[in-house]
N, C-alpha and C positions, 0 to 999 in steps of 0.2 A: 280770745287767745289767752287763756290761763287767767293768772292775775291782773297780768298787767296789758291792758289792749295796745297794740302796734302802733296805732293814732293819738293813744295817749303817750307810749312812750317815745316816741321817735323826737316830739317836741323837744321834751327835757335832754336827748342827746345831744341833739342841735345846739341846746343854750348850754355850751359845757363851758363856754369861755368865766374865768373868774369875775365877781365883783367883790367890790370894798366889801371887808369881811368874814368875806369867805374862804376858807383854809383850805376846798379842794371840792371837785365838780358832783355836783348835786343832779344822778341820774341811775336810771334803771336798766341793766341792757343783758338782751338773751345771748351767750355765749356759749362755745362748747368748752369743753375740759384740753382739748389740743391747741385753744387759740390762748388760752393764758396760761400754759406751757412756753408758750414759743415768746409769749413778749418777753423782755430782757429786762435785766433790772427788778426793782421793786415794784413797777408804775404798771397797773393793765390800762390797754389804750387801745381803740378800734378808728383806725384812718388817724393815726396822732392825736385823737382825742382822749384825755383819761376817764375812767369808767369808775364809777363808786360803785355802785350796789351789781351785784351781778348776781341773772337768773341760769340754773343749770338743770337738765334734766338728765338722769340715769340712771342706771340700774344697781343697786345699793349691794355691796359685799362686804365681809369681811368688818361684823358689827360688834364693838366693844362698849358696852352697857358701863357707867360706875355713875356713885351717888354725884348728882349734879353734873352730868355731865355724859353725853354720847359721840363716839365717834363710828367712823364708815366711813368705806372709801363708796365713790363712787366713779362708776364706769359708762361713761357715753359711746366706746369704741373711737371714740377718738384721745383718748388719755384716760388715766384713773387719776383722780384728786380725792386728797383726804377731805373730811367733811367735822369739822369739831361743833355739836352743841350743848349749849349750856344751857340748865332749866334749872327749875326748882320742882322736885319730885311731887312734892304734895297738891302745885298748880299748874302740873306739868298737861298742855290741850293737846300738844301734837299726837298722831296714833301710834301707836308700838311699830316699829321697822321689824322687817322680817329681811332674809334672801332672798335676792333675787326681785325684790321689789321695784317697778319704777317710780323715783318719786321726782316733784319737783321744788329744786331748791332756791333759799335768795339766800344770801348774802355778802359777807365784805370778803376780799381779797386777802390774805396774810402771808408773810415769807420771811423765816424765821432760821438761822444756819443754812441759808439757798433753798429750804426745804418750802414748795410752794404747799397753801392750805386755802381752804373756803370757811371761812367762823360765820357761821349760818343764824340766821337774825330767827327763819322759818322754814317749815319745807310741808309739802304733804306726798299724799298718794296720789298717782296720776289715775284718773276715769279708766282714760279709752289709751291707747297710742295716736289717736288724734294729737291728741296734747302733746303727744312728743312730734310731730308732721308741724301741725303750728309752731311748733318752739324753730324747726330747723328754716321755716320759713322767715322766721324771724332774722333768724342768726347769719339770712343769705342777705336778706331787705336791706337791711341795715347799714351796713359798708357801701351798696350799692348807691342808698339816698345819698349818703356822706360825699359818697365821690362826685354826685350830681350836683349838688351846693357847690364843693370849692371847686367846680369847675364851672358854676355861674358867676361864681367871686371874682376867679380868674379872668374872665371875660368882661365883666362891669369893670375891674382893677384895671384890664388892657385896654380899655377905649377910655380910663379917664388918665390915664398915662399919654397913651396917642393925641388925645387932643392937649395935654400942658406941654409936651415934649414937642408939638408940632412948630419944622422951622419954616419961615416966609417963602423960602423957594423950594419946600416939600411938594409932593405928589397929593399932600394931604392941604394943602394951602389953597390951589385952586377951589376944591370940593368945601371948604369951608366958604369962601367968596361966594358961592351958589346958595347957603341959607343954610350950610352944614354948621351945628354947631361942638361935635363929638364923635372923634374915628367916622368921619366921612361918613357920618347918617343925618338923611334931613330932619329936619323936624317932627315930620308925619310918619319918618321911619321909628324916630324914639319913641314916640308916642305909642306906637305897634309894642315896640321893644319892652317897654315899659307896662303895657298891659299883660304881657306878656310873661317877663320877669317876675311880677306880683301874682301870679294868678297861683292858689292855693288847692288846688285840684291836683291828685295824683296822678292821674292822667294826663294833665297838659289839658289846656285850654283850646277849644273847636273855634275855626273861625269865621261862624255866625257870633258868638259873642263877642268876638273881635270886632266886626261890623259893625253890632249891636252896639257897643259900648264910644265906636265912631263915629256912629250915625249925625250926619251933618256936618262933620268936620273933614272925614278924609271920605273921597269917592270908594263905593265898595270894587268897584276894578282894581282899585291900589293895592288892596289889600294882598 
């Protein structure tokens, strides 16, 4: 998928949360020209996560050439964003832009008088419109993973809340008494849960390997 593969980048989106150091989230992400239009503010953000590096593809117009430096706008049909590069003429690798070209670009976000910009690290010429097909599948994937995470969050967060928050005469109090030790799941169910939870397949996990992974502890009927 262009530069940057789906499986390579999805990770680094994931891990957007800051550590000691670090002045602002370190990641790669396929967007279109209407979704960083519409966030507010200085900050581009995909599911309230904020985005460093971002990849764009479209169709190049309106090109002004000067020493050290090019700009274009570019047009995805879902917004035109200006596109500023800077070179050095003499080392300059990128190809000559023309009209009308598809190209695909990276770089940072800028917004300067409300005026939003792209200051492009790179860009080239697209192949096929493949490249543009994979790019919009990207730009769909993306939000959708995000939302799939903090709704496992939310659901690990709500069963370890349900089980500190449980009172002695709750509905939740019985089912702990029976060998429950978290939101009314036994043992054998966390255990499921927890295979579960972990399992790094985009697909989701078949439940022969669920069994597989049980084998001798939980009966395969339970499953």
């Amino acid at each position: 998928m262009g530069w940057v593969s789906l499986r390579y980048m999805l990770p680094k989106l994931l891990c957007v949360g800051l550590k000691p150091g670090m002045s602002k989230a370190q990641n790669v992400v396929a967007m279109t020209v209407g979704q960083i239009l519409r966030c507010p503010g200085g900050e581009i953000t995909v599911e309230n996560r904020p985005v460093a590096i971002i990849v764009l593809i479209g169709q190049v117009k309106n090109i002004q050439s000067h020493p050290g430096r090019t700009n274009f706008h570019l047009d995805d049909k879902t917004g035109i964003m200006e596109i500023t590069y800077f070179h050095d003429d003499e080392t300059k690798q990128e190809p000559e832009l023309t009209d009308e070209a598809i190209v695909k670009v990276v770089g940072h976000f800028k917004e300067f008088q409300g005026r939003k910009s792209l200051m492009a690290i790179t860009f080239r010429i697209c192949a096929s419109y493949n490249e543009l097909t994979c790019h919009m599948l990207e730009v769909m994937y993306t939000p959708l993973k995000l939302k799939q995470i903090q709704m496992k969050d939310l659901e690990k967060s709500g069963i370890s809340h349900q089980a500190e928050g449980a009172l002695p005469n709750s509905i939740i109090a019985p089912l702990m008494d029976r060998g429950s030790t978290a939101g009314g799941f036994t043992p054998n169910q966390q255990r499921v849960h927890a295979i579960i939870a972990n399992s790094s397949d985009e697909m989701g996990i078949h439940k022969d390997d669920i069994v597989r992974q049980c084998q001798g502890i939980i009966n395969k009927r339970e499953i």
